[in-house]
Residue, then its C-alpha position, 0 to 999 in steps of 0.5 A: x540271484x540267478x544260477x543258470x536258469x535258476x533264480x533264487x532269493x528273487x522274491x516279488x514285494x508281496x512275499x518279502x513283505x509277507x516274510x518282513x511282517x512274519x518276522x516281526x510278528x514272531x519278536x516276542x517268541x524270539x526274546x523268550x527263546x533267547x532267555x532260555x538259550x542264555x540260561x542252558x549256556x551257562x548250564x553248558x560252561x558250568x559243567x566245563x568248568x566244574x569238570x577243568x576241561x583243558x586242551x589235552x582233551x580234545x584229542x583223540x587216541x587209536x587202537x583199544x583208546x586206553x587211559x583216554x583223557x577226552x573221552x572220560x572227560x565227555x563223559x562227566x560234562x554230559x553227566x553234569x549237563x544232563x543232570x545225572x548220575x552218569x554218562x556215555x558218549x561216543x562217537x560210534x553210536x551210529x545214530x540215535x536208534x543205535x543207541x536207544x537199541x543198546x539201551x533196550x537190549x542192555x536192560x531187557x530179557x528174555x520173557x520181560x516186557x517193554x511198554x511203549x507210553x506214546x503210541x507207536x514209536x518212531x518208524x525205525x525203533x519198530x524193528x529194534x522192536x520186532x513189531x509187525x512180525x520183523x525178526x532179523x534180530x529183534x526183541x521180539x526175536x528173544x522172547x521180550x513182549x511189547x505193547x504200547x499206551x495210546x494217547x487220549x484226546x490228544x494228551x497222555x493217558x495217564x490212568x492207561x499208564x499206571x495200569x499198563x505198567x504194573x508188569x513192565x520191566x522197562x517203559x520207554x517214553x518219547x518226547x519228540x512226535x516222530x512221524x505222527x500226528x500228536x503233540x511232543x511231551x514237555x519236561x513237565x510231561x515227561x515227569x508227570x508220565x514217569x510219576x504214573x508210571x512210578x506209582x504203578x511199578x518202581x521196578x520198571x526202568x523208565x527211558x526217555x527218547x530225549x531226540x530232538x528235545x535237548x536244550x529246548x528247555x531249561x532242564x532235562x527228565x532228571x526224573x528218567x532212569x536213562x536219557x537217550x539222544x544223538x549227537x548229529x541233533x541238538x547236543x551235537x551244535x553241528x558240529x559232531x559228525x556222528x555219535x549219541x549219549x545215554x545218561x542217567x542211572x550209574x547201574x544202567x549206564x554201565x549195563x549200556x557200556x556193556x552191551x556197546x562193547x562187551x561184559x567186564x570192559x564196559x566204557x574203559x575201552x574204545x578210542x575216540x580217535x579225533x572226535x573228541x574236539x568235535x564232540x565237545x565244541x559241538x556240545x558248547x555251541x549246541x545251546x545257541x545252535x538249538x535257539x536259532x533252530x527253534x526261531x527257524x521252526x517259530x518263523x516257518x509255523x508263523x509263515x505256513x499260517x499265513x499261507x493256510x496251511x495246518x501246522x504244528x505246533x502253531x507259532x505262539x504254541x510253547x515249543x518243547x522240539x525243534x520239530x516243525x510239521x507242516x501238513x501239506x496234503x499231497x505228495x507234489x507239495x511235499x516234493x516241491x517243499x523239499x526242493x526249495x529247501x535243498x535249493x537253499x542249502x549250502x551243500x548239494x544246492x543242486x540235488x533234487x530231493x526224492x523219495x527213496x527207501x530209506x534203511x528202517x522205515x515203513x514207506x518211503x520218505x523224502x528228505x531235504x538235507x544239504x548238509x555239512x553232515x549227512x542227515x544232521x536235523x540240527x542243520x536246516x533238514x526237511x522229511x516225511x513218509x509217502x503217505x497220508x496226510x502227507x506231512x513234512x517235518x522242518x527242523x534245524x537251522x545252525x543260523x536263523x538267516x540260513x534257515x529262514x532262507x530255507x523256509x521261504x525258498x520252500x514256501x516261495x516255490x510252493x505259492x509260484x506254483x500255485x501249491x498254497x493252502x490244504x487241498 
């Protein structure tokens, strides 16, 4: 295929072969994502059913958005999907940090104190935070205190755990690596986590960064107090536009509508304006749209293998994301990646990605993202911070045709120019 004077999806033999064999390869991976894609898809249905969805809630209402059906409705689906006791899902959590920080600022006072489990939290929670002496309205602004637990060999430490919480008044956990190097937590981790942390302090709020990790596996942390996330990743099955959910506890999720919209209105009030299909089409197709994720992700680790690159999670590794990082070792290579899969993508083909300061992080990141919906990672998205070791994080892929083109105009690219391999 040739566009002006650039050619894609023009493979020599060599590197069609090489796909075809990766492909294969990853058949029986593929088969145990399919099993589980099947059992969240019935966990899906269930909660409509149970919860008589009908078409008159999938549309929207203006102003103050009382008695709004949908929106209540969304609600109890989440609620039953994620196994608890209660939910809040809206439009106008404007990301996942967005909703993390309502969460944060619900249930934390002044002279309390948040422990962070799993090392340094993602970039742009830091200043949600107020680590690094950043004010602007910080926790740390009104007198909470910080520290963190730091994993050990490689895992959770989970002796540091029980004694690093004792005093906490809410321990946050996240489940997805963020721009680090260590492994992402599993359900089973997650709850072997919380049980440590329980043991020490029952006291303590426990709330889980579930970003990433949904529908991953068969179940969420019903262990969790609160289960965070963003409706423009995996729940949202590309089809949300924007929002998050916080679901969990009864008295922590109305302390979280609380601080959305204001003490004593809680979740009765707020239009959903047209979102309401969106949100609950997207939720329906979010089991299918997170399996071809995770086989784009399976079929990128097996190929960047293959081309001596280090990855993680390795491609027989069991997933527990739909997260893929690739250490590509310099910042030509993360520039080149980037634009293959820009390239591939069905919105802004023709846009070179570039490394910019991007609002809430620490060093400029690089993002490859030609999207129905700007920065939704559950469609094909690459990105990574300008800085050592220079690792780019693939996620995503509404179609597992479509992502895998994305994987291998970036790789393809990559081994033309001579770029294959750490240096």
């Amino acid at each position: 295929m040739v566009l002006g004077s650039v050619t894609l999806f023009e493979y020599d033999n060599k590197f069609w072969k090489l796909a075809r064999d990766v492909e294969e390869a990853c058949a029986p991976q593929f088969r145990s994502v399919d099993e589980i894609f099947e059992k969240n898809q019935i966990r899906v249905v269930e909660a409509f059913i149970k919860n008589r969805v009908s078409e008159r809630h999938l549309f929207g209402t203006t102003g103050y958005g009382y008695d709004d059906a949908g929106r209540a409705i969304i609600d109890k689906v989440y609620t039953d999907v994620m196994g608890s006791e209660s939910a809040l899902v809206r439009h106008n959590f404007v990301s996942g940090t967005h909703a993390l920080a309502v969460c944060l600022f619900a249930i934390l006072r002044p002279g309390d104190e948040l422990v962070c489990v799993t090392e340094d939290p993602y970039d742009s929670l830091k200043k949600v935070i107020g680590t690094g002496g950043y004010k602007g309205g910080s926790l740390a602004d009104f007198g909470v205190r910080y520290s963190q637990v730091n994993f050990l060999d490689g895992a959770p430490d989970y002796e540091g755990i029980a004694k690093k919480c004792r005093d906490a008044r809410l321990v946050y956990i996240q489940r997805s690596r963020g721009y680090s190097s260590r492994g992402s937590l599993s359900v089973t981790q997650t709850e072997e986590i919380i049980k440590k942390i329980r043991e020490s302090s029952k006291e303590a709020a426990v709330v889980v960064d579930n970003c990433y990790c949904e529908f991953v596996s068969e179940r969420e942390s019903t262990t969790a107090d609160l289960i965070v996330g963003s409706l423009i990743k995996n729940p949202g099955g590309g089809l949300a536009r924007t929002g998050g959910y916080i679901a969990g506890k009864k008295d922590l999720v109305a302390l979280c509508a609380n601080r959305l919209t204001a003490p004593g209105i809680g979740a009765q009030v707020g239009c959903s304006l047209e979102q309401n299909r969106e949100i609950l089409m997207g939720l329906f197709m979010a089991p299918q749209a997170v399996a071809n994720a995770l086989k784009t992700a399976i079929f990128c680790a097996s190929l960047f293998e293959k081309l001596g690159f280090s990855v993680s999670p390795g491609s027989l590794d069991t997933r527990v994301d739909i997260v893929q990082s690739i250490k590509l070792g310099s910042k030509e290579k993360m520039r080149t990646f980037c634009v293959g899969v820009q390239a591939a993508s069905p919105i802004d083909s023709f846009v070179k990605p570039q490394e910019w300061d991007m609002p809430g992080y620490e060093a400029k990141v690089i993002m490859a993202a030609g999207n129905f919906t700007m920065g939704a990672t559950i469609e094909s998205s690459a990105d990574g911070p300008m800085r050592e070791p220079y690792t780019i994080y693939y996620q995503g892929g509404l179609n597992f045709p479509s992502g895998k083109l994305c994987v291998m105009e970036a790789a393809w690219r990559l081994t033309r120019s001579g770029l294959t391999g750490e240096p």
